[in-house]
C-alpha positions, 0 to 999 in steps of 0.5 A: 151304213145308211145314216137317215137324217130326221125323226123316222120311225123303224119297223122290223117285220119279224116273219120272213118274206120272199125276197123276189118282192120288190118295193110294191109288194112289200109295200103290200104287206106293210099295208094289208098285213101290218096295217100301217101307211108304207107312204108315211115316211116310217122305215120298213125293215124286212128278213129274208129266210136266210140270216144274212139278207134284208130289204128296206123300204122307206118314203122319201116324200117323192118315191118310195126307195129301196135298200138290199143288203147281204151281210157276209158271216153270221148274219143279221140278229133278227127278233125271234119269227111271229107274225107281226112288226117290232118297232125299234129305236134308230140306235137299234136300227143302226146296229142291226144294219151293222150286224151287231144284235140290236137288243143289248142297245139301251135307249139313253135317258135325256132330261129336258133342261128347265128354267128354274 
């Protein structure tokens, strides 16, 4: 499991894209088609037609990385197919990338303590 240290910002682009795309022409997409900076430091998350496989690409501050995975059974549970981004929590994230369907993680609630 990739655990990524920090406060990024997850993506998940929710049209399938062909998967012969390596790093630079996701990093296209990222920019011409969601309009948002591949360089900033977020985590692009990318479906292939097939359920079972997805391409990660993310800025690490000195070059852009590259994650593949393929998942063995039933697949990913991805957003339904539109053209567009979701952005998603890193508890999403993290039980996409498991596997798991990422919808039914709620965010938890924490309250800043005050002073009184």
């Amino acid at each position: 499991m990739i655990a990524p240290a920090g406060n990024f910002k997850f993506y998940v682009a929710t049209k399938p894209v062909d998967f012969r795309k390596g790093m630079d022409g996701l990093a296209a997409i990222v920019m011409n088609e969601f309009e948002l900076d591949p360089l900033s430091g977020a985590i692009f998350i990318f479906r292939s037609k097939r359920a079972d496989r997805m391409k990660i690409i993310v800025w690490d501050g000195t070059g852009l990385v590259l994650v593949y995975k393929r998942i063995e059974g039933a697949g990913f549970v991805w957003p339904q197919i539109t053209n567009g981004v979701i952005k998603i929590n890193r508890s999403q994230f993290e039980a996409l990338f498991e596997g798991l369907d990422w919808k039914r993680v709620v965010p938890r609630v924490t309250r800043t303590p005050v002073a009184i």
